[in-house]
C-alpha positions in Angstrom: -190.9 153.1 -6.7 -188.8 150.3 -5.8 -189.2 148.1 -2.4 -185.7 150.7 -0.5 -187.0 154.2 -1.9 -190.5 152.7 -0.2 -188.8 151.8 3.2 -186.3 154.9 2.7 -189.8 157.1 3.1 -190.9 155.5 5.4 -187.7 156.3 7.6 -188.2 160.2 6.4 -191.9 159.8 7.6 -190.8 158.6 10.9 -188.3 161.2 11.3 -190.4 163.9 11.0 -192.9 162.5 13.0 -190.3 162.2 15.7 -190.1 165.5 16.0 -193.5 166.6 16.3 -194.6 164.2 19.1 -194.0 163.8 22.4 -194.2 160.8 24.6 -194.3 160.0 28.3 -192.0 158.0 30.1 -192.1 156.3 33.6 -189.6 157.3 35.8 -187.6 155.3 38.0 -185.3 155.6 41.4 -181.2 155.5 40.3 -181.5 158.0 37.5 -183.6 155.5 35.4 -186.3 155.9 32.6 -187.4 153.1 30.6 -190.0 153.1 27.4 -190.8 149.6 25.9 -193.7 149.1 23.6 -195.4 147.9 20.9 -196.2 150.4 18.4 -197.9 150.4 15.0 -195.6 152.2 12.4 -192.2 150.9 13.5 -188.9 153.1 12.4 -187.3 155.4 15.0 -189.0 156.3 17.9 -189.1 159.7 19.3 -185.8 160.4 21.0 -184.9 162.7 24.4 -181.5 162.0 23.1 -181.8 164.4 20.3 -181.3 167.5 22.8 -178.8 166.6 24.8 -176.9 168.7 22.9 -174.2 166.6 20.5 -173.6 163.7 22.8 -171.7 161.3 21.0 -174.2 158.3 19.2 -173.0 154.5 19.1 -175.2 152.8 16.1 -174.5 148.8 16.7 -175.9 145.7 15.4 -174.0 142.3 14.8 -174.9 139.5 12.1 -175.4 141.7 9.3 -175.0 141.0 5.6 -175.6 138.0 3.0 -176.0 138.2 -0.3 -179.3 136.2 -0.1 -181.1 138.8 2.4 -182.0 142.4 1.8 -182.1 142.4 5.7 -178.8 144.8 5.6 -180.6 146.9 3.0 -183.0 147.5 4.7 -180.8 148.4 8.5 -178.8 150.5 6.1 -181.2 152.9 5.0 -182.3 153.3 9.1 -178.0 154.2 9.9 -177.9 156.5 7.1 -179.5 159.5 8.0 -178.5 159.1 11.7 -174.6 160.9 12.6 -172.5 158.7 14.7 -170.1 155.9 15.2 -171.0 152.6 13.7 -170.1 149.3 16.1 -170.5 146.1 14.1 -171.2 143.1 16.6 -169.7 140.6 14.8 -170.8 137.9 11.9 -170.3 141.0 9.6 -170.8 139.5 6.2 -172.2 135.8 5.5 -171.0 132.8 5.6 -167.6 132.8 5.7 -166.0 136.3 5.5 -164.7 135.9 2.3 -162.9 138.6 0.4 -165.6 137.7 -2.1 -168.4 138.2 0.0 -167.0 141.7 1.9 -166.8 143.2 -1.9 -170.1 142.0 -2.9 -172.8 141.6 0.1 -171.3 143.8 2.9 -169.7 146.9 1.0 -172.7 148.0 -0.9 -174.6 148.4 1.9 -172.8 148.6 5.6 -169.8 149.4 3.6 -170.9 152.9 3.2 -170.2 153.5 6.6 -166.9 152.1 6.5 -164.9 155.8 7.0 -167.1 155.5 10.8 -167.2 151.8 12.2 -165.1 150.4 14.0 -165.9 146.8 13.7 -165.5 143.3 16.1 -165.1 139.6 14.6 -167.4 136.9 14.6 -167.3 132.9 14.3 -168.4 133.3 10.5 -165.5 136.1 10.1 -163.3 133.3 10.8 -164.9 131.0 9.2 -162.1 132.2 6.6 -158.6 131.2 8.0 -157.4 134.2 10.7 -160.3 136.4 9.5 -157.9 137.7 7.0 -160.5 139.2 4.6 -162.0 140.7 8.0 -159.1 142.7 8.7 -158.2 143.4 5.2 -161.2 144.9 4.5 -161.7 147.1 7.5 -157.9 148.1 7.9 -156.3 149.8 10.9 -160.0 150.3 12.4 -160.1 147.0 13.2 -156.8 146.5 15.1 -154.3 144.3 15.6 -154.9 140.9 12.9 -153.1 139.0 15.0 -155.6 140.0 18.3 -158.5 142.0 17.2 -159.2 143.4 20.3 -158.6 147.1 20.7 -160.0 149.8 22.5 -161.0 154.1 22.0 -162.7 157.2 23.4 -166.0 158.5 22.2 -166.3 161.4 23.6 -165.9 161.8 27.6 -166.6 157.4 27.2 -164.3 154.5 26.9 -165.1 152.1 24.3 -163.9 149.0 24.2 -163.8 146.2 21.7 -163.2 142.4 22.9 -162.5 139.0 20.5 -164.8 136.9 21.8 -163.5 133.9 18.9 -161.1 133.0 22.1 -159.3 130.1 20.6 -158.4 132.9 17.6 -155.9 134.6 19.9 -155.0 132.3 22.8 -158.2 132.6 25.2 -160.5 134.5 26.9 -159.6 133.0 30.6 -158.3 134.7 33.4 -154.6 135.1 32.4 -155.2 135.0 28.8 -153.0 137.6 26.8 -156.5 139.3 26.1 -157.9 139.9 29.9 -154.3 140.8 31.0 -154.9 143.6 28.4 -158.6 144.2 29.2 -157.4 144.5 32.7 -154.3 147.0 31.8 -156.5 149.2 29.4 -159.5 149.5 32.2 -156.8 150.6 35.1 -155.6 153.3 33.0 -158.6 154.8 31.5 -160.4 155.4 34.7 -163.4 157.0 32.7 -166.6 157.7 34.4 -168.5 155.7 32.2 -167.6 152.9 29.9 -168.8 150.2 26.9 -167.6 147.2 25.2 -168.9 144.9 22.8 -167.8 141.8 21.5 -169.9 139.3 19.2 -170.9 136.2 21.8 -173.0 136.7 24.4 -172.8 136.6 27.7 -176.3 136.4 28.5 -178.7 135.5 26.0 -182.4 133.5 26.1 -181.7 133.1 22.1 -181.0 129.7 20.5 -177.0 130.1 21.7 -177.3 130.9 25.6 -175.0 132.0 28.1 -171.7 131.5 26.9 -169.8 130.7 30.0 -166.1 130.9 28.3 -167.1 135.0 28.7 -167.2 135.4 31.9 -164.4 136.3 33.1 -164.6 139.4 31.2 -167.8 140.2 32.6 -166.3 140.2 36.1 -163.7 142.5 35.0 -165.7 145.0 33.3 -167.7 144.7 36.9 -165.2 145.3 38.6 -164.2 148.8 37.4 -167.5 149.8 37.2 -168.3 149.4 33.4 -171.9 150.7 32.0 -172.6 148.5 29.1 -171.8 145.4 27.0 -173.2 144.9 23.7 -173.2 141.7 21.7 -174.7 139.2 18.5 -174.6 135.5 17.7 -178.0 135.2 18.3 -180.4 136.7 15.9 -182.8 139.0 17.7 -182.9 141.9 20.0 -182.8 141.2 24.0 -182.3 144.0 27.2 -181.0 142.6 30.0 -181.0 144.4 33.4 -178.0 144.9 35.3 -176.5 141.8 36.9 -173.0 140.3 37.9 -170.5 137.8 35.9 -173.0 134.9 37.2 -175.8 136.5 36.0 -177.3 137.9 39.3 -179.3 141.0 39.5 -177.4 143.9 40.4 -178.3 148.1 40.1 -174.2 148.7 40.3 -173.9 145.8 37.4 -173.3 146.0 34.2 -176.2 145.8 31.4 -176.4 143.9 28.0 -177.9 144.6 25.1 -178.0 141.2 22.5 -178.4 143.1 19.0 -178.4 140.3 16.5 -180.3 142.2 14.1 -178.1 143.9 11.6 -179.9 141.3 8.4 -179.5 138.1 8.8 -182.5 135.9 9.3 -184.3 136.2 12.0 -184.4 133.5 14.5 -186.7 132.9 18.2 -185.8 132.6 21.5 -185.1 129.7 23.4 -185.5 129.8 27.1 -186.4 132.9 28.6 -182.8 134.0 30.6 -183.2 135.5 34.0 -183.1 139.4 33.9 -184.5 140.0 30.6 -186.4 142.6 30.4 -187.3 143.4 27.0 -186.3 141.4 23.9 -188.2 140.3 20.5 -187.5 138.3 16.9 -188.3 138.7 13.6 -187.4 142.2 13.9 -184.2 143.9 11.7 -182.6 147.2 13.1 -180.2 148.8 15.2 -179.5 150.0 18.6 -178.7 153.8 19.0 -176.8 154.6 22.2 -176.0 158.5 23.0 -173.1 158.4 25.3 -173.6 162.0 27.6 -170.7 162.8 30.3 -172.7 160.6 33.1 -175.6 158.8 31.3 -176.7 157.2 28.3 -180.1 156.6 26.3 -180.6 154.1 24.2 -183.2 153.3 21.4 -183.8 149.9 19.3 -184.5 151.4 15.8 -186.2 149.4 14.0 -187.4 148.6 10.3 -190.5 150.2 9.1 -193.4 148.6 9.8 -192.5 147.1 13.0 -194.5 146.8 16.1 -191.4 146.9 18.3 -190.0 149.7 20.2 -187.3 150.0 23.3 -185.5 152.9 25.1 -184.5 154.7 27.8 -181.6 156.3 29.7 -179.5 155.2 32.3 -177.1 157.1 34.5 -173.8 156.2 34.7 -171.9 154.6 37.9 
């Protein structure tokens, strides 16, 4: 048995043990519930999600394949046997987006999902002149070439999908062709709840930090009452509690997730950021997000093996 079919077991294992247990969670004023844990056995942990009756799933992670890893083997095998839209954060393929590299270290493994992701650029995207293999690869789905910025509905949410390489397509500053967009696409798709996810973060106690240049998009988002921001750059997994454009806590603010664990190495944290509330390195795997009319839950799956486990559910503005 190879080192996959082992993992790949493991996964089915998990699965089915997901849906013989139960678990208890704490619950929490403001339509919260929160489970965060170490657990031996790692994989997906059992999900409320799975009846809320065909909510839409988000699967996202950023920083994802290299030909020198199996670390996007092994997220692969934990996306395939899970329906739903797959959001890539960013630093898709390693280390410079080549056409090269798409066709050989992204396509035989995230690549299979390539008919349902719907993808955002990072640095090493660019790291090849305009991302042009970037947008090549991933067609339409991706947008604009010239902007890669672009937004869509999953269900009864708005998704949308920022460029946070800001000196790609003339800023991300107030007055910058992107936020006059961002601005224009929130006032007219006044959704109850809404996502978006670019590939820096915002907030982040990894090796990168806050990246300032961001937020300005944050205060947008804020302002019209977005849920959710999802980002990479740094390698690990970090939850972040509500909190305003200067990183103040806030229960109407919006909420980051930092999921920089799609197979690249694995890196620690730096300084510990204010409002973190659950993070961890050294971990591969994805965040699942089921988007319901006026809530969403949201799980880290991990690799088997792992020790780390976080999710919950949040109710929408």
């Amino acid at each position: 048995m190879t080192h996959s079919d082992a993992a790949w077991d493991t996964v089915k294992r998990h699965m089915l043990l997901s849906q013989r247990s139960r678990r208890i969670l704490l619950l929490v004023p403001c339509g919260l519930v929160i489970f965060a844990c170490s657990s031996p056995g790692g994989g997906p942990a059992p999900s409320e999600s799975d009846a809320l009756g065909g909510a839409p799933v988000l699967l996202a992670a950023g920083d994802i394949a290299t030909c020198g890893s199996r670390g996007d083997e092994i997220t692969a095998t934990l996306i395939e046997p899970i329906p739903g839209t797959v959001a890539t954060l960013g630093d898709n393929v390693y280390q410079k987006g080549t056409a090269e590299e798409f066709a050989k270290c992204y396509s035989p493994t995230w690549g299979r999902f390539k008919n349902r992701t719907r993808p955002s650029p990072g640095n090493h995207d660019y790291s090849t002149p305009g991302a042009a293999p970037y947008f090549a690869y991933f067609g339409a789905a991706a947008g604009d070439p010239t902007k890669g910025y672009y937004s869509y509905d999953l269900g009864t949410w708005h998704i949308i999908v920022l460029n946070s390489n800001c000196a790609e397509v003339g800023g991300c500053e107030a007055d910058s062709p992107q936020e006059r967009w961002l601005r224009s696409d929130l006032a007219s798709h006044p959704n109850l709840c809404t996502l978006a996810y670019w590939h820096h973060a915002r907030f982040s106690s990894g090796q990168h930090g806050n990246q300032e240049t961001l937020a300005t998009f944050w205060r947008d988002l804020d302002e019209y009452e977005a849920e959710v921001v999802l980002s990479g750059h740094d390698h690990d997994y970090e939850r972040f509690a509500p909190q305003d454009a200067d990183g103040n806590a806030d229960p109407a603010g919006v909420r980051e997730f930092v999921v920089g664990t799609g197979g690249g190495p694995q890196l620690q944290f730096s300084e510990i950021a204010d409002n973190s509330e659950a993070r961890q390195a050294g971990t591969h795997g994805v965040l699942k997000l089921t988007l319901s009319p006026d809530q969403y839950d949201w799980e880290f799956v991990a690799e088997p093996g792992a020790d780390f486990r976080d999710s919950g559910s949040q109710s929408c503005h």
